[in-house]
N, CA, C and O of each residue as an XYZ file, in Angstrom:
756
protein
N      89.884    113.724    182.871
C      90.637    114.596    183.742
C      91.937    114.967    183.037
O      92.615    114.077    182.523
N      92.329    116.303    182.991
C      93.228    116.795    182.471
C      94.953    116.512    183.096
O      94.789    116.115    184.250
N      96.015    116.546    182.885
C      96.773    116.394    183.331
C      96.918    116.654    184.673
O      97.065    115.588    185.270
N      96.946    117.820    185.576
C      96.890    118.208    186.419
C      95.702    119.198    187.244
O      95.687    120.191    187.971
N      94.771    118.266    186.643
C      93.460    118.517    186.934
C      92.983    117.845    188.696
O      93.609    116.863    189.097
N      92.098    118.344    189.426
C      92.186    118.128    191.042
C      91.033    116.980    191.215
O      89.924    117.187    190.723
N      91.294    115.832    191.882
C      90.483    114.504    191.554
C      89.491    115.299    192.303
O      89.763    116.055    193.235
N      87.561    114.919    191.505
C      86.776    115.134    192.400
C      86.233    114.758    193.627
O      85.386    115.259    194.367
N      87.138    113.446    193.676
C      86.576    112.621    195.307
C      87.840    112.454    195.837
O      88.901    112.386    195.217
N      87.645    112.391    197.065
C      88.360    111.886    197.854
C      89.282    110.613    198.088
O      89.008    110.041    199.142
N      90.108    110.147    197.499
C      90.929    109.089    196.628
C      92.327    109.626    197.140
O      92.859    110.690    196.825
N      92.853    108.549    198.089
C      94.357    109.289    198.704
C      94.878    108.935    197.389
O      95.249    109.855    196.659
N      94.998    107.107    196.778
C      95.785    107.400    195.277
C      95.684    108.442    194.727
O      96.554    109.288    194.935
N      94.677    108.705    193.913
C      94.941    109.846    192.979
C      94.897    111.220    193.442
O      95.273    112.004    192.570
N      94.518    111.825    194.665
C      95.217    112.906    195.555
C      96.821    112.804    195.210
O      97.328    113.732    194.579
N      97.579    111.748    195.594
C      99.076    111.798    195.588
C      99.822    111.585    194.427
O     101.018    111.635    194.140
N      98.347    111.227    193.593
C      99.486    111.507    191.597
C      98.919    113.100    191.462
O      99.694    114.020    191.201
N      97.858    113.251    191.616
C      97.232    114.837    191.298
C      98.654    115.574    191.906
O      99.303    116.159    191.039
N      99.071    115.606    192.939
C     100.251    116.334    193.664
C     101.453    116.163    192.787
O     102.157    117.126    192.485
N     101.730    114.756    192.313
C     103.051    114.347    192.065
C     103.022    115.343    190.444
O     103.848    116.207    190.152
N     102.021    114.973    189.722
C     101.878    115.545    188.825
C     101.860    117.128    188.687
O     102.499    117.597    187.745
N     101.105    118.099    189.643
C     101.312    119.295    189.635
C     103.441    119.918    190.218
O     104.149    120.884    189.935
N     103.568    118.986    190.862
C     105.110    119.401    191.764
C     105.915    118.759    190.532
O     107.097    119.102    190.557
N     105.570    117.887    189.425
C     106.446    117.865    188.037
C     106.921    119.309    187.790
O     107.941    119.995    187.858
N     104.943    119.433    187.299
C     105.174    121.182    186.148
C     105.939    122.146    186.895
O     106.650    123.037    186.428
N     105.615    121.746    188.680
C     106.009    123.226    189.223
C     107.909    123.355    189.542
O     108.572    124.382    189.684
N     108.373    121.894    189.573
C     109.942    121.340    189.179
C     110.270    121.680    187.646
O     111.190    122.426    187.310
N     109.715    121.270    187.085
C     109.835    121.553    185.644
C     109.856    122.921    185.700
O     110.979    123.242    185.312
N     109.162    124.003    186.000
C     109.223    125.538    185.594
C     110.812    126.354    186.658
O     111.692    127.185    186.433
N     110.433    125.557    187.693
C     111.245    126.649    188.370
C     112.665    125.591    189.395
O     113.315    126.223    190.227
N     112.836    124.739    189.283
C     113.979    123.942    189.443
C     113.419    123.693    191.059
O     112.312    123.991    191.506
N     114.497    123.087    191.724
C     113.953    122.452    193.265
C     113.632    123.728    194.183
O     112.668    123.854    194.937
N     115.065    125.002    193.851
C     115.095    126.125    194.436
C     113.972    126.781    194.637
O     113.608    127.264    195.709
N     113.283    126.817    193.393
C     112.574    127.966    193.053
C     111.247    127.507    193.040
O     110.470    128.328    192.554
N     110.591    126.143    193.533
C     109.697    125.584    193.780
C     109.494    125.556    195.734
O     110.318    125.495    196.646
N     108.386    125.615    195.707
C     107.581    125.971    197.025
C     106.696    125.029    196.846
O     106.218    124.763    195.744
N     106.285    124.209    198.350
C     105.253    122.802    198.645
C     104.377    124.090    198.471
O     103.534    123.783    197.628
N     104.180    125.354    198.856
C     102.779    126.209    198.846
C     102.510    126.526    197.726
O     101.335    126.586    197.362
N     103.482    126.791    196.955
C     103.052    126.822    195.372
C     102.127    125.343    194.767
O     101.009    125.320    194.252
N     102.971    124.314    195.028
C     102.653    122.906    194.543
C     101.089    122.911    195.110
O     100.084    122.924    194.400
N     101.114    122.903    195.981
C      99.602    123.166    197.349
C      98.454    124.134    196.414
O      97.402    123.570    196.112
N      98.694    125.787    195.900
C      98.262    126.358    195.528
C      97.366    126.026    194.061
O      96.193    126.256    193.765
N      98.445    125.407    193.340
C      98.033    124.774    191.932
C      97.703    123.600    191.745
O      97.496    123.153    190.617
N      97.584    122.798    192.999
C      96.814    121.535    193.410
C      95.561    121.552    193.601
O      94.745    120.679    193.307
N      95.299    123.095    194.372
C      94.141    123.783    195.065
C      93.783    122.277    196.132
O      92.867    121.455    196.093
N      94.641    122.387    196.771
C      94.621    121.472    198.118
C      95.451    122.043    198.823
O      96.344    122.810    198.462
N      95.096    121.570    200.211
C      95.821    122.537    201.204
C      97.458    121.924    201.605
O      97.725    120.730    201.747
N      98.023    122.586    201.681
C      99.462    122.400    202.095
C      99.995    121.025    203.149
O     101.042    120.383    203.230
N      99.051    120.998    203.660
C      99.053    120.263    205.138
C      99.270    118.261    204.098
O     100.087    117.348    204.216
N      98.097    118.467    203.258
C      98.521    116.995    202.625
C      99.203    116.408    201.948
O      99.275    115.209    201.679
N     100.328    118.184    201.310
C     101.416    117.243    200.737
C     102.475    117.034    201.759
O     103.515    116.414    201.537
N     102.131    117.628    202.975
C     103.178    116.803    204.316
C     102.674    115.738    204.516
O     103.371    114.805    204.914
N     101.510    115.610    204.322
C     101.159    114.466    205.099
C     101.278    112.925    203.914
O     101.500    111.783    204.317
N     101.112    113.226    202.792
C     101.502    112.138    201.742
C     103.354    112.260    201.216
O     104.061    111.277    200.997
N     103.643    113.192    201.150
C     104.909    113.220    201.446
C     106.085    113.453    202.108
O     107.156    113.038    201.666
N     105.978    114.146    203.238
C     106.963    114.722    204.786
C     107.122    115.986    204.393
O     106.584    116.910    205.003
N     108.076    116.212    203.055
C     109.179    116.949    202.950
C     108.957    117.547    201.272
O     108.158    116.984    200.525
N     109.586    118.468    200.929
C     109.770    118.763    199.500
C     110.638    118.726    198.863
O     110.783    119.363    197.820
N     111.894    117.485    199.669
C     112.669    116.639    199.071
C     112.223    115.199    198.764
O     112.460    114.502    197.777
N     111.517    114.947    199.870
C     110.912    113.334    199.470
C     109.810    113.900    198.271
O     109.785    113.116    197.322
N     109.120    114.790    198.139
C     108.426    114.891    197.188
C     109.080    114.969    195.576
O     108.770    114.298    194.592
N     110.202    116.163    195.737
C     111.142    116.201    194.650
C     111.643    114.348    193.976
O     111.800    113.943    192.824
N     111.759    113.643    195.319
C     112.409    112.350    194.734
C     111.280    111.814    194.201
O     111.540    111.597    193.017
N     110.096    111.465    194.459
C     109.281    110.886    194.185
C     108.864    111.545    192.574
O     108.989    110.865    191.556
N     108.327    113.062    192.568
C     107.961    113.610    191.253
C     109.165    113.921    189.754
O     108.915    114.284    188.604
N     110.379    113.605    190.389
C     111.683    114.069    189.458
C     112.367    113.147    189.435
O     112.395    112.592    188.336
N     113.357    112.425    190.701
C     114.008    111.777    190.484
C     113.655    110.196    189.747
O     114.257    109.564    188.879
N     112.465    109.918    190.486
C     112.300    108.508    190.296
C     111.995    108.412    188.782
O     112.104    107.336    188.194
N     111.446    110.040    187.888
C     111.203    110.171    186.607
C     112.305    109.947    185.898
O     111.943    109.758    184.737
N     113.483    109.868    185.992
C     114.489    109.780    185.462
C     115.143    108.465    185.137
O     116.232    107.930    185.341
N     113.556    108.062    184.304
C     114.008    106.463    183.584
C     114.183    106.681    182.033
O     113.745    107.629    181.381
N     114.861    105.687    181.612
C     115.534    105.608    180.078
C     114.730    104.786    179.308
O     115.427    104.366    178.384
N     113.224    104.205    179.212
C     112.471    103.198    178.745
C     113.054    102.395    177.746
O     113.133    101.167    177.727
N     113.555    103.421    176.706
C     114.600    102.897    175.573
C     115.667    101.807    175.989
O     116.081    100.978    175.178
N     116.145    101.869    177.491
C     117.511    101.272    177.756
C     116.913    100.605    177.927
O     117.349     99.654    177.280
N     115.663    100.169    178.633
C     115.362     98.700    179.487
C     115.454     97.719    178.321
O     115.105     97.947    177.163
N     115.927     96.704    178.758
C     116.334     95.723    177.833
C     116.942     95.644    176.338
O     116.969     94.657    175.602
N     117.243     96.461    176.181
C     117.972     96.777    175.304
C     119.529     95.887    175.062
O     120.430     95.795    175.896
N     119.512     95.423    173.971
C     121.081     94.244    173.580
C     122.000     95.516    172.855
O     121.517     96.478    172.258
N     122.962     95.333    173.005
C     124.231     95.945    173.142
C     124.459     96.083    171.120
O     125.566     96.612    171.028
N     124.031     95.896    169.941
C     123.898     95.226    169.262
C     122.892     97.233    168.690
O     123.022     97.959    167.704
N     122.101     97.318    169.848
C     121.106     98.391    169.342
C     121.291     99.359    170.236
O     120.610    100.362    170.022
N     122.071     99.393    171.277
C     121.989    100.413    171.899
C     122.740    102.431    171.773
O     122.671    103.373    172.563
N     123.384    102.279    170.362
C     123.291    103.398    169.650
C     122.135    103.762    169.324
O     121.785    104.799    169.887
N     121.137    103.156    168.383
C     119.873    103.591    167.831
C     119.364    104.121    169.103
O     119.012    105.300    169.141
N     119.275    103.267    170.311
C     118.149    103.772    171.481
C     119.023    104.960    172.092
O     118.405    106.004    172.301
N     119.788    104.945    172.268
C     120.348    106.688    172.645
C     120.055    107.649    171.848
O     119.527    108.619    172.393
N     120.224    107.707    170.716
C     119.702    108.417    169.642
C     118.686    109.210    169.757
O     118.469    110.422    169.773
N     117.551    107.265    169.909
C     116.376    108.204    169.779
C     115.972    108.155    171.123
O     114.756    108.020    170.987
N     116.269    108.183    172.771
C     115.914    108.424    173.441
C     116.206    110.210    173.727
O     115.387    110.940    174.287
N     117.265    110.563    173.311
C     118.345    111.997    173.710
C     118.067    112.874    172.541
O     118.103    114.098    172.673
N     117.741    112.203    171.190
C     117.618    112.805    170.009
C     116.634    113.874    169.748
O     116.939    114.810    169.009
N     115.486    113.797    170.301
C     114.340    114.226    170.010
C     114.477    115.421    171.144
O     115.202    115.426    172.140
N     113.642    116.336    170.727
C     113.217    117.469    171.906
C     112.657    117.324    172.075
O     111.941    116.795    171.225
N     112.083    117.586    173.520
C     110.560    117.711    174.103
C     109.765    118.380    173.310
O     110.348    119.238    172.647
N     108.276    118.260    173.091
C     107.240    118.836    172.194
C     107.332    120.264    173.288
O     108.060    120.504    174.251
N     106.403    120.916    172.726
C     106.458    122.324    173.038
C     104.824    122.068    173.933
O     104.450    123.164    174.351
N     104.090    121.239    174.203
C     103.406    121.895    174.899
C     103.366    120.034    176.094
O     102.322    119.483    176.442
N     104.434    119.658    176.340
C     105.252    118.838    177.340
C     105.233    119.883    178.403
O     105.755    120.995    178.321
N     104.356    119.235    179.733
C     104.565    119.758    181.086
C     105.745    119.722    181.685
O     106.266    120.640    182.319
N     106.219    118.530    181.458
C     106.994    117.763    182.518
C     108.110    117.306    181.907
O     107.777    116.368    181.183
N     109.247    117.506    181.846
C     110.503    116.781    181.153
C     111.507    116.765    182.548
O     112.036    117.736    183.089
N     111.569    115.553    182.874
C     112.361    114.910    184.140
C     114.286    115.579    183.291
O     115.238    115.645    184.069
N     114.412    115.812    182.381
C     115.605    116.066    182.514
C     116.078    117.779    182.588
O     117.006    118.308    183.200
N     115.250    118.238    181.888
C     115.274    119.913    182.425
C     114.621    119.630    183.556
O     114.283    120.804    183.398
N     114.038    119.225    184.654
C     113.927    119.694    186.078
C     115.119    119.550    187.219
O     115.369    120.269    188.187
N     116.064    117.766    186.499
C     116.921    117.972    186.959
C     118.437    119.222    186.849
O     119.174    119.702    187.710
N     118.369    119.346    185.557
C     119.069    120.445    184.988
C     119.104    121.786    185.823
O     120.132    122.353    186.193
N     117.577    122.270    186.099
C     117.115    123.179    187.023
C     117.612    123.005    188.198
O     118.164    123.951    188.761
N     117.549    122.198    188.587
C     117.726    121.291    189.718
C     118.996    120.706    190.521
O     118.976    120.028    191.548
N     119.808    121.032    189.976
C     121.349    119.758    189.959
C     122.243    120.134    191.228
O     122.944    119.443    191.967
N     121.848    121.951    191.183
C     122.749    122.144    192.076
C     122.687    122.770    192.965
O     123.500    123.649    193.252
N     121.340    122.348    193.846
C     120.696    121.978    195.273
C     121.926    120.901    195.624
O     122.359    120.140    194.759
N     122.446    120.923    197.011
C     123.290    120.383    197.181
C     122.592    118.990    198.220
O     123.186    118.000    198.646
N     121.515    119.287    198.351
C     120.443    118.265    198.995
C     119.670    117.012    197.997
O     119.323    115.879    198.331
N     119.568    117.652    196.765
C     118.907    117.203    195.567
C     119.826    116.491    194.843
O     119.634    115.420    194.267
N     121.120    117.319    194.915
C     122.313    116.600    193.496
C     122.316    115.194    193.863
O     121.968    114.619    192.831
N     122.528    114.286    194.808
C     122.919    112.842    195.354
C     122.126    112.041    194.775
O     122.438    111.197    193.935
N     120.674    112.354    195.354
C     119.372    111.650    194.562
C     119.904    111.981    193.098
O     120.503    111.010    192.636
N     119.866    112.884    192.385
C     119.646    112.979    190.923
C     120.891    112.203    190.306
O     120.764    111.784    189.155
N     122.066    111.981    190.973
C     123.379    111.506    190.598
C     122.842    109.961    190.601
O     122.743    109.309    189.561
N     122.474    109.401    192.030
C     121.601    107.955    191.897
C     121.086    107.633    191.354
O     121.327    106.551    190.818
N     119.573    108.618    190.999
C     118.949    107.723    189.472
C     119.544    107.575    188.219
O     119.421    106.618    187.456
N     120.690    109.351    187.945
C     121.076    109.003    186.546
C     121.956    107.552    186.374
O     121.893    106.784    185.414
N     122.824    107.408    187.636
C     124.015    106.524    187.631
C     122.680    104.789    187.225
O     123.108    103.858    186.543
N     121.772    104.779    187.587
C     120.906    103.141    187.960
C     120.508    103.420    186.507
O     120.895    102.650    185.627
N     119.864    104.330    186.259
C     118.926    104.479    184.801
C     119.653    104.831    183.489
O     118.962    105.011    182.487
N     121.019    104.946    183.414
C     121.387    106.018    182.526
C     122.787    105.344    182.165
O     122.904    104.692    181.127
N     124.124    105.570    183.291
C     125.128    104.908    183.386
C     125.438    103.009    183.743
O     126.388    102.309    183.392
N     124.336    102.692    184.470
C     124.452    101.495    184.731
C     123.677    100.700    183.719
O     123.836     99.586    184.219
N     123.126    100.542    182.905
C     122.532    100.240    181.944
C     123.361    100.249    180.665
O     123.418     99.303    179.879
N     124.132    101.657    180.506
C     125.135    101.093    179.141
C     126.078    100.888    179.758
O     126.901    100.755    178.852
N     126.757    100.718    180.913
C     127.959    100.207    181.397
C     127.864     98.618    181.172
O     128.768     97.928    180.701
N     126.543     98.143    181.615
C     126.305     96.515    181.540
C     126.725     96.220    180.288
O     127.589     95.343    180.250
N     126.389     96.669    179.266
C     126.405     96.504    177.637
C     127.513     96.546    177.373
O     127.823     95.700    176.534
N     128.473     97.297    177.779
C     130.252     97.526    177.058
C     131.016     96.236    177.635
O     130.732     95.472    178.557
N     132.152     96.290    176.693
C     132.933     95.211    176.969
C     134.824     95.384    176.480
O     135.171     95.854    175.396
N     135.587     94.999    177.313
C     136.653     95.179    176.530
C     137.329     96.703    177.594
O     136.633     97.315    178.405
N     138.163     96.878    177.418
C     139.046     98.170    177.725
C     138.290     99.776    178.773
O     137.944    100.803    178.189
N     138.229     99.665    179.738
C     137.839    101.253    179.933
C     136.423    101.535    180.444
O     136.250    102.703    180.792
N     135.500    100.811    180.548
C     134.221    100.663    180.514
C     133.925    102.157    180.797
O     133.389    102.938    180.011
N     134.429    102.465    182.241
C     133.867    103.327    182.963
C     133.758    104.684    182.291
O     132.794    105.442    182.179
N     135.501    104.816    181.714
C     135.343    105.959    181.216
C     134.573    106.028    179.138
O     134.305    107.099    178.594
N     134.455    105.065    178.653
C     133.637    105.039    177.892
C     132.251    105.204    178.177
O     131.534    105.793    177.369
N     131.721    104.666    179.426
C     130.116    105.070    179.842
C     129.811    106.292    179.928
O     128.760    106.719    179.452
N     130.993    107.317    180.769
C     130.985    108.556    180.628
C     131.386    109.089    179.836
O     131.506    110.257    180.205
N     131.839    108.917    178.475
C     131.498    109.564    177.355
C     130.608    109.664    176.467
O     130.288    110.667    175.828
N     130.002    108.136    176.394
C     128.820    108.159    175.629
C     127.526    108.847    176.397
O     126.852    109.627    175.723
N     127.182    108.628    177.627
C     126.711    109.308    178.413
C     126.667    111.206    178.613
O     125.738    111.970    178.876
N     128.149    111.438    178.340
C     127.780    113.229    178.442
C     128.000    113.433    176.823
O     128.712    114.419    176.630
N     127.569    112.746    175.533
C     127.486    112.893    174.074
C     126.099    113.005    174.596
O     125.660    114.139    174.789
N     125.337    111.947    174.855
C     123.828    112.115    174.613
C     123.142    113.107    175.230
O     122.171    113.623    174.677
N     123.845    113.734    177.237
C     123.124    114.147    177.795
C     123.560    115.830    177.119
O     123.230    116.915    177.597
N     124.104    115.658    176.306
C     125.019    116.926    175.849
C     124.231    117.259    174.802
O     124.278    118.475    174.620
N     123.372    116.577    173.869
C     122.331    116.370    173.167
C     120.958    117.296    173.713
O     120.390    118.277    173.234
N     120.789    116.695    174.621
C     119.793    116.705    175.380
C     120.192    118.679    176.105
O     119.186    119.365    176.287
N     120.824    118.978    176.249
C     121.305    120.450    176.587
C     121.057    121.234    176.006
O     120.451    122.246    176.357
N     121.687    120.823    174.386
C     121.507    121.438    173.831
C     119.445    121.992    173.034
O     118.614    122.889    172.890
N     119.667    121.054    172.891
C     117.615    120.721    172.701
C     116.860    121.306    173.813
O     115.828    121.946    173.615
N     117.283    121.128    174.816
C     116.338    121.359    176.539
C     116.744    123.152    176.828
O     115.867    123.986    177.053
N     117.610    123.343    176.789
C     117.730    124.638    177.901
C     118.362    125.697    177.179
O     118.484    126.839    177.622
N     118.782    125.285    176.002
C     119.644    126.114    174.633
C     118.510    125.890    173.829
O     118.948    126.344    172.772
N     117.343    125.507    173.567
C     115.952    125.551    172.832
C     116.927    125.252    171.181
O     116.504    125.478    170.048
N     117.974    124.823    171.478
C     118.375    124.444    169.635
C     117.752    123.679    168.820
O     118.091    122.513    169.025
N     117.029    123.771    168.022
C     116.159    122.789    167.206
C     116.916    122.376    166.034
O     117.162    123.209    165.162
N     117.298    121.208    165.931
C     118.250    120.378    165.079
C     117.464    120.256    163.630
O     118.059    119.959    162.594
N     116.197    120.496    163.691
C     115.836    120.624    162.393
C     115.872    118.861    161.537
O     116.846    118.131    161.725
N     114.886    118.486    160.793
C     115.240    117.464    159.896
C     116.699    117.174    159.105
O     117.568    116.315    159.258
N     116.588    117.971    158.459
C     118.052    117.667    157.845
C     119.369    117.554    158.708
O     120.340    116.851    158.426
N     119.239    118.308    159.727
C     120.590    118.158    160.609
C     120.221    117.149    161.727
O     121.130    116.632    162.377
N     118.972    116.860    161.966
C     119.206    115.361    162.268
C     119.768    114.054    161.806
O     120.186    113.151    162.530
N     119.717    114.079    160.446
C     120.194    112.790    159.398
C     121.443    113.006    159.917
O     121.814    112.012    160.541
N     122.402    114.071    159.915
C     123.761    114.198    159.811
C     124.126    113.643    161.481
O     124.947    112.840    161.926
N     123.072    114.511    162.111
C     123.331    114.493    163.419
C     123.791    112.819    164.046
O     124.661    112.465    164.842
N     122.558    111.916    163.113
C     122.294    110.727    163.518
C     123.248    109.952    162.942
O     123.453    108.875    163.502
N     124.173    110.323    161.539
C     125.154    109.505    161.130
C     126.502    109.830    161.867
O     127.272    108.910    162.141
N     126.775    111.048    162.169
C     127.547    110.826    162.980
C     127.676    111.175    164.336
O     128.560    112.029    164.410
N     127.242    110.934    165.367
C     126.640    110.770    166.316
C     126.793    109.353    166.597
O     127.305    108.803    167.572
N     126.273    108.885    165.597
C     125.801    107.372    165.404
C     127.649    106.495    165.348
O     127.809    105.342    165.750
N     128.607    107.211    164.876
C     129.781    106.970    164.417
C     130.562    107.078    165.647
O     131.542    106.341    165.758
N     130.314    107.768    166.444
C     131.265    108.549    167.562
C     130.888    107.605    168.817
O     131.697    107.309    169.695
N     129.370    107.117    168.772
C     128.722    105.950    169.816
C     129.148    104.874    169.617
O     129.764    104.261    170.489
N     128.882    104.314    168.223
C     129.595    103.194    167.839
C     130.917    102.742    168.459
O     131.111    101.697    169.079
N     131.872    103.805    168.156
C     133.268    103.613    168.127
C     133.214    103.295    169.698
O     133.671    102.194    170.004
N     132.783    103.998    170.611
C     133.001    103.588    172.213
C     132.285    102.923    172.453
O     132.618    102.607    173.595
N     131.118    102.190    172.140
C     130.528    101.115    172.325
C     131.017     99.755    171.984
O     130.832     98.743    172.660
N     131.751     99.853    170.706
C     132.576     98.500    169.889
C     133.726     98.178    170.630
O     134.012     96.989    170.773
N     134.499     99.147    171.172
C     136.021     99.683    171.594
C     136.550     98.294    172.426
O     137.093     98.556    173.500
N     136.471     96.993    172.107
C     136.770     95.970    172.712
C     138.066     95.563    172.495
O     138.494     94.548    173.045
């Protein structure tokens, strides 16, 4: 079965990833605004009625298909020791070009639904900020989290929605200093 391919049986589980998965691409293309449960419904080719009924709303759905996507795998457990390298290469890379779903351009799309921003502020703050905040030590935490934090997601902007392709060689540079500028507010004890 293809990514967002429609389960052939009747299976409420995979009915409600088949959904979660189509209301990604359809978050991913057109932000919370510009996404419709009848669209999601349409390209599910299921009827409308069951993504109320597995999810209420097309905010509880948004949280479930976007927000809750907005994990850092790189951070989990991660020692303070490596957590430049894992920003790097979590923020470093662009999405491949034929990527459905990138939880951070949907929030991007997304941010400024004034219903949506709270959720998306919550996961980034649990997944994103609270994770290298644990790691720092010494002077400032907070406002060092939010710098290293809008370096990477600033990364990530540029790659996601400015389509800038950093290219090999200007990655090396990118990564030495990049790597220099993280350091310094990560060490800053």
């Amino acid at each position: 079965m293809s990514r967002s391919q429609r389960p052939a049986t009747r299976d409420a589980q995979a009915t409600a990833q088949h959904i979660l998965i189509v209301a990604q691409e359809v978050f991913h293309d057109r932000g919370f605004d510009g996404a419709s449960t009848r669209e999601i419904a349409e390209r599910a080719e299921l009827n409308l009625a069951l993504i109320n009924r597995y999810f209420g709303s097309k905010r509880a759905l948004f949280q479930d298909a976007v927000a809750d996507s907005l994990r850092f795998e790189a951070l989990d457990g991660v020692q303070r020791q490596d957590l430049c390298a894992q920003l790097i290469a979590e923020f470093g890379a662009a999405p491949t070009t034929d990527q459905l779903f990138d939880p951070l351009t949907a929030t991007l799309k997304s941010v400024a639904n004034d219903d949506v921003r709270p959720m998306l502020i919550d996961a980034l703050t649990r997944h994103l900020l609270g994770p290298i905040s644990r790691l720092l030590s010494g002077p400032d935490i907070e406002a060092r989290t939010l710098l290293i934090a809008s370096q990477v997601l600033g990364l990530a902007l540029m790659q996601r929605v400015l389509g800038h392709d950093l290219g090999e060689a200007a990655h090396v540079g990118l990564d030495h200093r990049l790597g220099r500028a993280l350091d310094r507010l990560i060490d800053e004890d």
